[in-house]
C-alpha positions as CSV (number, residue, x, y, z in Angstrom):
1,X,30.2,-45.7,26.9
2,X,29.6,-45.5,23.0
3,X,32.6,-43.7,20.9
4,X,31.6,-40.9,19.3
5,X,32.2,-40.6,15.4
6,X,33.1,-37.7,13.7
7,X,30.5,-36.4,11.5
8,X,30.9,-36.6,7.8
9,X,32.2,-33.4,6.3
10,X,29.3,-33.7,3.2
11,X,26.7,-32.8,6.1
12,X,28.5,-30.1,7.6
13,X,29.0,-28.7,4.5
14,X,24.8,-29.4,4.0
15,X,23.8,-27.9,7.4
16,X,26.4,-24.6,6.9
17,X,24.7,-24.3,3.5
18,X,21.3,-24.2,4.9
19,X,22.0,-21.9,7.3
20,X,23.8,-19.7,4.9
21,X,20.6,-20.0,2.8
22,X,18.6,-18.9,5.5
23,X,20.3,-15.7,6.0
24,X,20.8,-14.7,3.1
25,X,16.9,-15.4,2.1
26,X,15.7,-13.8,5.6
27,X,18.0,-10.4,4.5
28,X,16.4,-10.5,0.8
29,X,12.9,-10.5,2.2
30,X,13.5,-7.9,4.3
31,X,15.1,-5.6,1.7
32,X,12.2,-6.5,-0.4
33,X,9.9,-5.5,2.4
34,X,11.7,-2.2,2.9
35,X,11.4,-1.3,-0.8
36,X,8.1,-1.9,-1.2
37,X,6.9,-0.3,2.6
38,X,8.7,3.0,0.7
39,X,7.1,2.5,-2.7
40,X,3.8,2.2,-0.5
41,X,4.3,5.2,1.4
42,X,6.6,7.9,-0.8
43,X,5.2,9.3,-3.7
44,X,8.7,10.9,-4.9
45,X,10.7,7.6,-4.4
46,X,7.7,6.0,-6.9
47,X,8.4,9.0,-8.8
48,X,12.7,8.5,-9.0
49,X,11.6,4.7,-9.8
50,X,9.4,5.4,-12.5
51,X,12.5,7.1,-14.3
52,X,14.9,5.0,-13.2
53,X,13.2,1.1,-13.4
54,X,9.9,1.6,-15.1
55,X,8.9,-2.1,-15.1
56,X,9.7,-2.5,-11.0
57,X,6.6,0.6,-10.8
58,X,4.7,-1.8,-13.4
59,X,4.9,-5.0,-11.5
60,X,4.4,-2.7,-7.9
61,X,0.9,-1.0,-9.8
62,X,-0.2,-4.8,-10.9
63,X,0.1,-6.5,-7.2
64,X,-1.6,-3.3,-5.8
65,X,-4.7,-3.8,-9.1
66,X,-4.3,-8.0,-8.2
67,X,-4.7,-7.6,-4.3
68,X,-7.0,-4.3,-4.3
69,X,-9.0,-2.2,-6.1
70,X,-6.2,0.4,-6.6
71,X,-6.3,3.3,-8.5
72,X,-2.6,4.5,-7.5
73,X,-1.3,4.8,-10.9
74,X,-3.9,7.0,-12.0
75,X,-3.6,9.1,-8.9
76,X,0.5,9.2,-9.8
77,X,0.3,10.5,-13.3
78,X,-2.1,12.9,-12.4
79,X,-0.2,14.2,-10.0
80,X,3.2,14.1,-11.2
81,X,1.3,15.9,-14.7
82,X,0.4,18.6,-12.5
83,X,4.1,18.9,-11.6
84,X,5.4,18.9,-15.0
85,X,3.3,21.8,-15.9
86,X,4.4,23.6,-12.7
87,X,8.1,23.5,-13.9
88,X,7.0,24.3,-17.4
């Protein structure tokens, strides 16, 4: 039988990287995903990002123009214009 030698620790310390890597990117997508699925489907949260982070509603209005003949943001400001003056 062939000994065995041990493994170098460089590539353990590559292949725990990777793997740390690949969690960390798979639980970023998916928090992307889950902001965007709720920008997608809740006017209000769109609303409480256009306050808060006005170029994240910017860049989330471009894709939507890029990918599909959106009209969200017009549809938005309309709307949330009609709220104002309701408050008013």
């Amino acid at each position: 039988m062939l000994p065995k030698a041990p493994k170098s620790g460089f590539w353990k310390f590559v292949k725990g990287s990777a793997k740390t890597l690949f969690v960390i990117e798979a639980v970023c997508f998916a928090a992307s995903y889950a902001v965007y699925y709720r920008m997608n489907t809740n006017r209000e949260f769109r609303q409480y990002i256009n306050e808060n982070y006005p170029f994240v509603l910017d860049y989330y209005y471009k894709v939507g123009e890029i990918i599909g003949n959106s009209n969200l943001r017009e549809i938005d400001a309309t709307v949330w214009k009609s709220d104002q003056k309701k408050n008013n």
